[in-house]
ROGUGU-252908 format. One record per residue (C-alpha): x, y, z. Coordinates in steps of 0.25 Angstrom, whole numbers, plus 5000, padded with zeros to 4 digits. Example, Ala and Ser with C-alpha at 12.3 -4.5 7.8 and 13.67 -1.06 7.14 Angstrom:
residues 2
504949825031
505549965029
***
This chain:
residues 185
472651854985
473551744977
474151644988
475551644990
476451564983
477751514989
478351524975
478051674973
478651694987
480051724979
481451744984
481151894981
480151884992
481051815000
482051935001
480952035001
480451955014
481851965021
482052125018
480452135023
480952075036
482252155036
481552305033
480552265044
481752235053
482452355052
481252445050
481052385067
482452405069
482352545065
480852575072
481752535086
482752615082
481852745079
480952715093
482252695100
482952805095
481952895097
481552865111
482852885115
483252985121
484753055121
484853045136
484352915138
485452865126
486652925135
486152855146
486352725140
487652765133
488052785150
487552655152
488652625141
487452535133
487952475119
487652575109
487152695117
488352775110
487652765096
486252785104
486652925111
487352975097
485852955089
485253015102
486153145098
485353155087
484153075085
483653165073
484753085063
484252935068
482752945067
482452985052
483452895045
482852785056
481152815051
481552815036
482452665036
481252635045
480352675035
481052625023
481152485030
479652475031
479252525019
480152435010
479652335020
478252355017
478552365003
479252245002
477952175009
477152214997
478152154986
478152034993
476552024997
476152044984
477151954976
476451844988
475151874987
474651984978
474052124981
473452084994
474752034996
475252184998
473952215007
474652085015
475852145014
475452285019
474752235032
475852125035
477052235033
476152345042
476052245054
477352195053
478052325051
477352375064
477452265073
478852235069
479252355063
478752465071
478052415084
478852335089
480252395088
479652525091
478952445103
480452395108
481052525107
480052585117
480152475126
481852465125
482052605120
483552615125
483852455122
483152515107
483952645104
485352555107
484852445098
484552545088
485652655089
486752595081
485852545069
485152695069
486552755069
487052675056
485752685049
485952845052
487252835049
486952785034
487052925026
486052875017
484952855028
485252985034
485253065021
483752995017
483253025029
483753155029
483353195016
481953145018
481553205030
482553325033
482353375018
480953355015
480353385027
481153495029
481253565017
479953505010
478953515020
479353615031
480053705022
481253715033
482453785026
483753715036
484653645028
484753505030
486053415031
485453275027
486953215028
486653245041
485453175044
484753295040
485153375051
485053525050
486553585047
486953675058
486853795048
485353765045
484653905039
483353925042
***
């Protein structure tokens, strides 16, 4: 393993350091959003609109239909860390070499599931309503974001569906890949 030069360390890796830290930011903020989201329930979200909390009108329109948040939330999750991750690599190995990426690979793991995962996810379980109003308007705009939706969409409605399980509905990915109400079977 070559030592690390401060002169190597370029404002290239500088950038890459500061989207690093960005990706794993917003890869937390969407791991609270998904726990949240998920263990909330429809019921519970009215009762906080009642309580005429801030932002509990955004919450109980996702709970109408939680099937549109979660799969664009887990691929944005998902991109996020494995750009992360990526990213780790470039700048380990321009550092320090190919053990470097080995670094790499053990520092983004830990840190991708103390701060990325665990402890979001953690926080969520612990403050689930506090959570699901935190993350509500965020999981709306992302969802709201046609590309987001498409992709998601089209990844998991079209393949799974018509790859794997051979299903024959049709499949309105505009709509968050929602069956159309004249699906055939």
């Amino acid at each position: 393993m070559k030592p690390p030069d401060p002169a190597t360390f370029s404002g290239v890796d500088v950038i890459l350091v500061v989207v690093i830290v960005i990706l794993v930011c917003v890869s937390a903020g969407l791991a609270l959003a998904e726990t949240s989201l998920t263990r909330m329930s429809r019921a519970r979200a009215m009762s906080l609109a009642d309580e005429s909390r801030r932002g509990s009108g955004t919450l109980v329109r996702l709970m109408e239909h939680p099937e549109r948040f979660l799969n664009p939330v887990l691929l944005l999750e998902l991109v996020c860390q494995l750009v992360a991750a990526s990213l780790v690599g470039v700048v380990t190995e321009s550092l320090f070499g190919p053990l470097g990426v080995v670094l790499g690979i053990v520092f983004e793991v830990a840190i991708i599931f103390i701060l990325g995962e665990a402890i979001p996810k953690n926080y969520a379980i612990r403050h689930p309503s506090r959570s699901a109003l935190l993350a509500a308007p965020l999981v709306t705009t992302l969802t709201r974001f046609p590309p987001v939706r498409l992709l998601a969409s089209l990844l998991i409605e079209t393949f799974l569906t018509y790859r794997l399980i051979g299903s024959q509905k049709k499949v309105d990915v505009l709509n968050a890949g929602l069956p159309t109400p004249q699906a055939v079977v």
